[in-house]
C-alpha positions, 0 to 999 in steps of 0.5 A, a space after each residue: 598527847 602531852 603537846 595537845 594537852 599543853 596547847 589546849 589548857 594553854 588556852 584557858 589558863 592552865 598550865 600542865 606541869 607533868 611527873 615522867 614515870 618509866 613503871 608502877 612503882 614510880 607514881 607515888 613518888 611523881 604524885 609526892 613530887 607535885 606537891 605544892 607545885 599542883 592545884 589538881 592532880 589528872 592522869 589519863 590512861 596509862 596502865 602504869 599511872 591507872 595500876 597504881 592510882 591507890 597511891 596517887 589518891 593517898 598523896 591526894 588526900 593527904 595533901 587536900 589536892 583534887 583527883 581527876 581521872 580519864 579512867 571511870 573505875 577511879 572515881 570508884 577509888 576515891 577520885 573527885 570526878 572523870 571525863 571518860 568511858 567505862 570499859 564494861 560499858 566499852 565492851 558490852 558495846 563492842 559485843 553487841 556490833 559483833 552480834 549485829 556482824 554475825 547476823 548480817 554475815 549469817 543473813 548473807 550466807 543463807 
């Protein structure tokens, strides 16, 4: 994912320089390790950068550096603003095709 998002912000300018983490307890020390050398900070969705946002948004603010998410529940947190799904509303979605599933597989074997 990292080369496609290279390639498409290549395409207008922007240059992604990345902080590797291996668990939860690292993003706060990646976010810090940005500083200065970021104008935006963005995560996408990965549980371990999402489970520790509350330090990424802390580094953030004390840095004025904007905060954008993938994840819709981080802007709820403190994040400047998302480009992604919410996953109750994911969920609700999913639920209502298995009804829809369920009444034609019962309609069927009837």
């Amino acid at each position: 994912m990292s080369k496609n998002a290279k390639e498409a912000l290549a395409k207008h300018g922007i240059e992604l320089v990345e902080a590797a983490i291996t668990n939860s307890s690292e993003v706060k020390q990646a976010a810090e390790s940005l500083v200065g050398r970021v104008d935006a900070f963005f995560i996408t969705l990965d549980n371990r950068v999402v489970s520790a946002v509350d330090s990424i948004i802390q580094v953030a603010n004390a840095n004025d550096i904007p905060f954008f998410s993938s994840d819709r529940d981080t802007v709820e947190k403190g994040a400047f603003a998302t480009v992604g799904f919410k996953y109750y509303d994911h969920g609700y979605q999913v639920g209502e095709m298995a009804v829809d599933i369920l009444k034609t597989a019962r309609i069927r074997a009837t």
